[in-house]
NULUM-982092 format. One record per atom (N, C-alpha, C, O, CB): residue in one letter; x, y, z. Coordinates in steps of 0.1 Angstrom, whole numbers. Glycine has a CB too. Example, Ala and Ser with C-alpha at 12.3 -4.5 7.8 and 13.67 -1.06 7.14 Angstrom:
aa a u 132 v -57 w 78
aa a u 123 v -45 w 78
aa a u 132 v -33 w 78
aa a u 142 v -33 w 85
aa a u 113 v -45 w 90
aa s u 128 v -22 w 71
aa s u 137 v -11 w 71
aa s u 129 v 0 w 79
aa s u 134 v 11 w 80
aa s u 141 v -6 w 57
! end
This chain:
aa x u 8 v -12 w 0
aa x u 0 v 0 w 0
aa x u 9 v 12 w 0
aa x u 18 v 14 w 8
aa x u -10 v 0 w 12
aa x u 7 v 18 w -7
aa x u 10 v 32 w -6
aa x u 7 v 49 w -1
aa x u -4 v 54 w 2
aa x u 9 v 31 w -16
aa x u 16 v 54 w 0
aa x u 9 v 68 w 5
aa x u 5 v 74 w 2
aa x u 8 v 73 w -10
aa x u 12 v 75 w 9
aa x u -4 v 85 w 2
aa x u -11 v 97 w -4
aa x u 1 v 108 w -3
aa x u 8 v 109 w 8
aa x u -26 v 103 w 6
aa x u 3 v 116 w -16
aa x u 13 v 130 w -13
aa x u 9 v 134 w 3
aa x u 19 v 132 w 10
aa x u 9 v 145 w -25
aa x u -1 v 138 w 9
aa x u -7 v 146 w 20
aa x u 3 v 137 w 29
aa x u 14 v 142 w 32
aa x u -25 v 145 w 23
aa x u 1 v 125 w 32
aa x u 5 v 115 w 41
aa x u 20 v 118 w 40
aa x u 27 v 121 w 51
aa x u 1 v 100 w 38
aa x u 26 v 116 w 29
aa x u 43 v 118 w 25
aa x u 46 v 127 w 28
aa x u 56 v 126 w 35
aa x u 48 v 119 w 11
aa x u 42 v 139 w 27
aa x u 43 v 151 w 32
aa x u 51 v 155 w 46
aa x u 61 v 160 w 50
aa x u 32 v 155 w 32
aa x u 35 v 149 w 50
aa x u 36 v 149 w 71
aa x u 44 v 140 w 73
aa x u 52 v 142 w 82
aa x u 19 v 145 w 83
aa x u 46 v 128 w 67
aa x u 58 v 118 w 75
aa x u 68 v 122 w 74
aa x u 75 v 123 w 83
aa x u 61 v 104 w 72
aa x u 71 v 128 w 62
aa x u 90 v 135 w 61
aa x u 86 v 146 w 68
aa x u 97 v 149 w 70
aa x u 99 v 140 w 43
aa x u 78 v 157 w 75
aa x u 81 v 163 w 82
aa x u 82 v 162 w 95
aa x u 90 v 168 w 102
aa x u 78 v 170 w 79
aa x u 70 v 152 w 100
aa x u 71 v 148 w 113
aa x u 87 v 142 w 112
aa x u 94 v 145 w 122
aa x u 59 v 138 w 117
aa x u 92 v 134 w 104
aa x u 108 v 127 w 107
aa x u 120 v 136 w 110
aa x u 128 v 133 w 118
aa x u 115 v 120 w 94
aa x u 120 v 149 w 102
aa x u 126 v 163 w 105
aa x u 124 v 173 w 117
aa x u 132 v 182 w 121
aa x u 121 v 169 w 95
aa x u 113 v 169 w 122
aa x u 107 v 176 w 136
aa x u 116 v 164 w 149
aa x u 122 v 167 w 159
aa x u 85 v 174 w 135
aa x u 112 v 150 w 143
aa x u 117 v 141 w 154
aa x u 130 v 138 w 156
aa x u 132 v 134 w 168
aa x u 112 v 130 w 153
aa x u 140 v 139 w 146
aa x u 153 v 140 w 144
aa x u 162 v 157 w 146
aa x u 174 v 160 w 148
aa x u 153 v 135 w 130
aa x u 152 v 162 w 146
aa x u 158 v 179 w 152
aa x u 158 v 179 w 168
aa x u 168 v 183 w 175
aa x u 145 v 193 w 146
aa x u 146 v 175 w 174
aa x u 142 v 173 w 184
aa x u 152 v 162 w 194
aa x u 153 v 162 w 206
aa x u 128 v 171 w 182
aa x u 156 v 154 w 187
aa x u 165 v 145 w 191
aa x u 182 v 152 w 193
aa x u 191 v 146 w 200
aa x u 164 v 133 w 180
aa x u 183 v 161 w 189
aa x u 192 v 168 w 184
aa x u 194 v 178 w 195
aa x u 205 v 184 w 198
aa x u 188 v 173 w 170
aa x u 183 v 179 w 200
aa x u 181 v 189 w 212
aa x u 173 v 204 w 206
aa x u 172 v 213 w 215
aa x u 199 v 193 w 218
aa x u 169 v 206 w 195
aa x u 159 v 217 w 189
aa x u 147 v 210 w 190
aa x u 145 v 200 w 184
aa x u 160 v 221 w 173
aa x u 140 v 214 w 196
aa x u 124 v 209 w 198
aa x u 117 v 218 w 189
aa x u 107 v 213 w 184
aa x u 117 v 212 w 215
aa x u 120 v 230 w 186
aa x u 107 v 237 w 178
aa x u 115 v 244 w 168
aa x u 125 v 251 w 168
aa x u 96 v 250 w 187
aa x u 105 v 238 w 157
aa x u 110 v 242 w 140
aa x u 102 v 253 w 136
aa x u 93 v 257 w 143
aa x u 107 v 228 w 128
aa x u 104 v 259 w 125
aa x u 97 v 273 w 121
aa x u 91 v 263 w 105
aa x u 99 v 254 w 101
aa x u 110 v 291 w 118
aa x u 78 v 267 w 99
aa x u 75 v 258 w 87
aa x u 86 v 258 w 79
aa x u 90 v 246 w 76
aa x u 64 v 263 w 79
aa x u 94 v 272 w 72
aa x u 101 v 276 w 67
aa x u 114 v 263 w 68
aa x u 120 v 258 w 58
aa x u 101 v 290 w 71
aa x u 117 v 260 w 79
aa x u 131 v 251 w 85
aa x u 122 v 240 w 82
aa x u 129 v 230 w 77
aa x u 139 v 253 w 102
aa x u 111 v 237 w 84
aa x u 104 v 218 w 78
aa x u 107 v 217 w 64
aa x u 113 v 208 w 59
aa x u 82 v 215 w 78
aa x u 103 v 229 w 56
aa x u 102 v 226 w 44
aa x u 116 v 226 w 33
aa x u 116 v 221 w 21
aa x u 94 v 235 w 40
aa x u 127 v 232 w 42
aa x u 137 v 234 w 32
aa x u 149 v 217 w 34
aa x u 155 v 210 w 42
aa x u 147 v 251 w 38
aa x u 145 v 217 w 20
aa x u 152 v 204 w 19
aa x u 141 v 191 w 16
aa x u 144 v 182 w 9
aa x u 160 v 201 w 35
aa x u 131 v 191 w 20
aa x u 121 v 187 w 18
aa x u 109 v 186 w 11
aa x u 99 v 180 w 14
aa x u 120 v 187 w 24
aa x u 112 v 195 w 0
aa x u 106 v 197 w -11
aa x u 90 v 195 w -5
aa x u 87 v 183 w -5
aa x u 111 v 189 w -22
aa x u 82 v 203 w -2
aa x u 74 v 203 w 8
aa x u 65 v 215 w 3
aa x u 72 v 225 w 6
aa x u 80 v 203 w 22
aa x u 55 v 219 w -3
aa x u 51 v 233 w -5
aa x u 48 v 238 w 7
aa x u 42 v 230 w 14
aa x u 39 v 235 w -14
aa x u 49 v 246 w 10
aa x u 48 v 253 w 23
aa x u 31 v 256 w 23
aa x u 24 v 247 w 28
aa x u 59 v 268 w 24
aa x u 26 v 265 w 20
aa x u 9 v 265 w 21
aa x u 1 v 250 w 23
aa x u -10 v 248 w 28
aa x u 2 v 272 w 7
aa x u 9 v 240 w 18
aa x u 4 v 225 w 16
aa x u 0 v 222 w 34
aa x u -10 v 220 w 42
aa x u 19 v 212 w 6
aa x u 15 v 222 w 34
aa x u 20 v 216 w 49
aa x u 14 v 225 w 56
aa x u 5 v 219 w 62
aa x u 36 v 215 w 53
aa x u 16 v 239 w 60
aa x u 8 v 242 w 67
aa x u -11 v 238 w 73
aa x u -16 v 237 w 84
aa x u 11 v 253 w 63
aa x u -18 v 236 w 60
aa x u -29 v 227 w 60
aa x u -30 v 216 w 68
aa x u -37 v 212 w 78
aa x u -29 v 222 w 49
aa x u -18 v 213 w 60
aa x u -18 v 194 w 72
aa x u -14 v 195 w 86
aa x u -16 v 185 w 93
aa x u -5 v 181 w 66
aa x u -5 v 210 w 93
aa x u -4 v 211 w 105
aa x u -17 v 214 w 107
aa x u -21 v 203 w 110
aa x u 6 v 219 w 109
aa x u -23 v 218 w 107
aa x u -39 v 223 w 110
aa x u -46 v 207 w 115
aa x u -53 v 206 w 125
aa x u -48 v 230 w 94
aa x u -43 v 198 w 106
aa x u -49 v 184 w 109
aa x u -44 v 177 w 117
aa x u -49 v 168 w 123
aa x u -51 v 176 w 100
aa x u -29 v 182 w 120
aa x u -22 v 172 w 126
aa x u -25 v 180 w 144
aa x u -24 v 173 w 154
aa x u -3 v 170 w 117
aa x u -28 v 190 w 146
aa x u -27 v 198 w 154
aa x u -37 v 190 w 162
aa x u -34 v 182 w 171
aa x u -28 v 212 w 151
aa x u -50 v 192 w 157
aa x u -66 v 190 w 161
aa x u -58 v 173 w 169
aa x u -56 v 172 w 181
aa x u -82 v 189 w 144
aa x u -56 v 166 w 161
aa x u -52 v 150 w 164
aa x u -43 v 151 w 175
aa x u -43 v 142 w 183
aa x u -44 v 142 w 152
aa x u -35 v 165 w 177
aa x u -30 v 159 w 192
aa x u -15 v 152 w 185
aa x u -10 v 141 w 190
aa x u -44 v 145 w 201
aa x u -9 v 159 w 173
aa x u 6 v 153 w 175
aa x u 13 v 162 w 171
aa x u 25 v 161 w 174
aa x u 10 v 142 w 168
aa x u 9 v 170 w 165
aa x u 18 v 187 w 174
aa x u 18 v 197 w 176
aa x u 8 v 202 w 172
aa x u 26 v 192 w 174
aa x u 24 v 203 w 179
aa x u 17 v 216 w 188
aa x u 23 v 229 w 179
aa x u 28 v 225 w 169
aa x u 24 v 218 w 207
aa x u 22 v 242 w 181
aa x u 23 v 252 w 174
aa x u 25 v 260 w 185
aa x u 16 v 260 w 193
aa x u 13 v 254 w 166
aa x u 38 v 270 w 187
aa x u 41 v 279 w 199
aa x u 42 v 291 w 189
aa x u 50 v 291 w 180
aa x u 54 v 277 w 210
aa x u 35 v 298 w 194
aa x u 30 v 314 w 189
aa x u 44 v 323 w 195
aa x u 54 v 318 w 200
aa x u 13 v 322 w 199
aa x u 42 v 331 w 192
aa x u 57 v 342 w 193
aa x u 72 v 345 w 187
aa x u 73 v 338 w 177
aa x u 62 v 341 w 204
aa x u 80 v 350 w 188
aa x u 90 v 354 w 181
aa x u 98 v 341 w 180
aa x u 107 v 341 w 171
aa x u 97 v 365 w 188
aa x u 98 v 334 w 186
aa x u 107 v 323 w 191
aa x u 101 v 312 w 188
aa x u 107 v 301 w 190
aa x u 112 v 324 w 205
aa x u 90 v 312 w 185
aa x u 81 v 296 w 182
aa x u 81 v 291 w 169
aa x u 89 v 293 w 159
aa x u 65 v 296 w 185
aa x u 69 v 283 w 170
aa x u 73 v 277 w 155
aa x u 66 v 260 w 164
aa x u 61 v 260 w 175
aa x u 98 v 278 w 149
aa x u 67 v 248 w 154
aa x u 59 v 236 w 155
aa x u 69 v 226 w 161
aa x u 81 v 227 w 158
aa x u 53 v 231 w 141
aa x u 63 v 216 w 170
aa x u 72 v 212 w 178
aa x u 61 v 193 w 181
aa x u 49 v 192 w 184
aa x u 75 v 227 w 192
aa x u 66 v 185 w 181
aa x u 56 v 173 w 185
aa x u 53 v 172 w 199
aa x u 60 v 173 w 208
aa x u 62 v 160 w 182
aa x u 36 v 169 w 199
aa x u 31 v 169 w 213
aa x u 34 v 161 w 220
aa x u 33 v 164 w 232
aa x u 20 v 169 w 215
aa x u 40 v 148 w 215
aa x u 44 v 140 w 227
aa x u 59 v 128 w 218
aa x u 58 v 125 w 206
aa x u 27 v 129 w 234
aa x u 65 v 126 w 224
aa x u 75 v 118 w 222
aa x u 76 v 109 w 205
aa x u 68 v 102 w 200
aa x u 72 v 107 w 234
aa x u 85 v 113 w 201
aa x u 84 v 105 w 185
aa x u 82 v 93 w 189
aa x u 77 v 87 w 179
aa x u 96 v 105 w 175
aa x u 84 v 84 w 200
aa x u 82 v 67 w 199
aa x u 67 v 65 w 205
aa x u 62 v 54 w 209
aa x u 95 v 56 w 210
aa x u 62 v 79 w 205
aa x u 51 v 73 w 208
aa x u 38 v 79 w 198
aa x u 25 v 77 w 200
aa x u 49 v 73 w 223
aa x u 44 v 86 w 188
aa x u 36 v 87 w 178
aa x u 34 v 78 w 170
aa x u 45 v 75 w 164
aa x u 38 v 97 w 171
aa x u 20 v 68 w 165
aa x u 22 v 58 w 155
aa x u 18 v 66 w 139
aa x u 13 v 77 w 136
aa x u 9 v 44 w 159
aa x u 24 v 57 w 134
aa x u 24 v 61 w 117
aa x u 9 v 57 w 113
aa x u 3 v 65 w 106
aa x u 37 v 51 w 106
aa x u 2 v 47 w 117
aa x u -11 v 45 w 114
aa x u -18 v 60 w 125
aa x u -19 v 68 w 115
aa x u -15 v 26 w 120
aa x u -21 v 64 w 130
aa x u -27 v 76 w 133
aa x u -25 v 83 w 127
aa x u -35 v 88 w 122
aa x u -27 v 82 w 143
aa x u -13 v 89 w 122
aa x u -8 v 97 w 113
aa x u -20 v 96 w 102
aa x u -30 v 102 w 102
aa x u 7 v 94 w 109
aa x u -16 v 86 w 91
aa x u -22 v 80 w 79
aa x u -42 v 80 w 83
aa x u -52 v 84 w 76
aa x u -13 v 63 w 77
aa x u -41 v 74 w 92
aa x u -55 v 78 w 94
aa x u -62 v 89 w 99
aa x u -74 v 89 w 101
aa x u -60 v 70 w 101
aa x u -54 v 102 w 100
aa x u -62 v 111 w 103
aa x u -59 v 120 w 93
aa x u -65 v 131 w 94
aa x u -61 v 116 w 116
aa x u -49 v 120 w 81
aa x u -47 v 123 w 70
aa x u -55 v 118 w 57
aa x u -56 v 127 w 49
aa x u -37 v 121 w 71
aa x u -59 v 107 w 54
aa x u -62 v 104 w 46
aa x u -74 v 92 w 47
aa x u -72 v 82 w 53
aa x u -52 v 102 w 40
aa x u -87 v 96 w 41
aa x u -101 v 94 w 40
aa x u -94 v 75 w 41
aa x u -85 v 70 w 34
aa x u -111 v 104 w 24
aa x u -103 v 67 w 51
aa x u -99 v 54 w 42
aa x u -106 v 49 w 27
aa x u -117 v 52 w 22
aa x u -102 v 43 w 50
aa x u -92 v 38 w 23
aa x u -100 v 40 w 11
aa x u -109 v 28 w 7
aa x u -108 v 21 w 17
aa x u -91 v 43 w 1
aa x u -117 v 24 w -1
aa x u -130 v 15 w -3
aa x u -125 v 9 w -18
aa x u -126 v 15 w -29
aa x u -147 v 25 w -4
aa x u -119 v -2 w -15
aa x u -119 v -8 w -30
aa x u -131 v -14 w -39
aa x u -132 v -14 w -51
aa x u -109 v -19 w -30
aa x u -139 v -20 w -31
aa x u -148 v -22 w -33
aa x u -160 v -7 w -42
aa x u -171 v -10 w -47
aa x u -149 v -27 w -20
aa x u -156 v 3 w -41
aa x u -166 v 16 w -46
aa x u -171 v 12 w -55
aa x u -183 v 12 w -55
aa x u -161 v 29 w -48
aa x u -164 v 8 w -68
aa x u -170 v 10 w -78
aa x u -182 v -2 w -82
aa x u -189 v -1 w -92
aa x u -160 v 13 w -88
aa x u -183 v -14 w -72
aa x u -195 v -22 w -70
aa x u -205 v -15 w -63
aa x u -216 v -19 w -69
aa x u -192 v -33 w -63
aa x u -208 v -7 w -54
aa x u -217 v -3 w -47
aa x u -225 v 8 w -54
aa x u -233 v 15 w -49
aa x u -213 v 1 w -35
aa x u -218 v 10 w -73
aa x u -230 v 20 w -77
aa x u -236 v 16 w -83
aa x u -234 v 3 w -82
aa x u -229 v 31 w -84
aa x u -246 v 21 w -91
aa x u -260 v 14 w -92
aa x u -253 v 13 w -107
aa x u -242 v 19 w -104
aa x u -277 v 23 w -87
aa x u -252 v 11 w -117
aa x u -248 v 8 w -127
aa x u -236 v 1 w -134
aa x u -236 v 0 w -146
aa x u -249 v 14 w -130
! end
């Protein structure tokens, strides 16, 4: 199975967030997710909006903030991620129309 761009997106940036943070930088600015990561910036910001609501990471307002993960990278699963990113999908659809 494969990923949705959306999904690709947030995993390479959540990996950049969790590897910075390991690093001893906890809070990235979008601008620092996206460079290197070929990432559209308006995109990602979007998907922080989704990822926020879900509770995996946070956003600190002020001169000095920027996006940071709400709780521990080993304890963020990749299936939450993927499922709160992307609709599941129904292989089955194209039986359930009427023609």
């Amino acid at each position: 199975m494969g990923f949705t761009l959306k999904s690709s997106y947030a995993l390479r940036a959540l990996y950049k967030m969790a590897k910075s943070a390991r690093e001893g930088k906890e809070k990235l600015s979008l601008v620092e997710i996206v460079q290197g990561n070929e990432i559209p910036r308006d995109f990602l910001e979007k998907i922080f909006g989704e990822l926020r609501q879900a509770g995996i990471i946070k956003a600190v307002r002020g001169r000095y903030g920027g996006y940071c993960l709400a709780r521990p990278a080993n304890e963020i699963l990749l299936r939450d991620v993927i499922l709160k990113l992307d609709r599941p999908m129904n292989s089955y659809a194209c039986l359930q129309q009427n023609g």
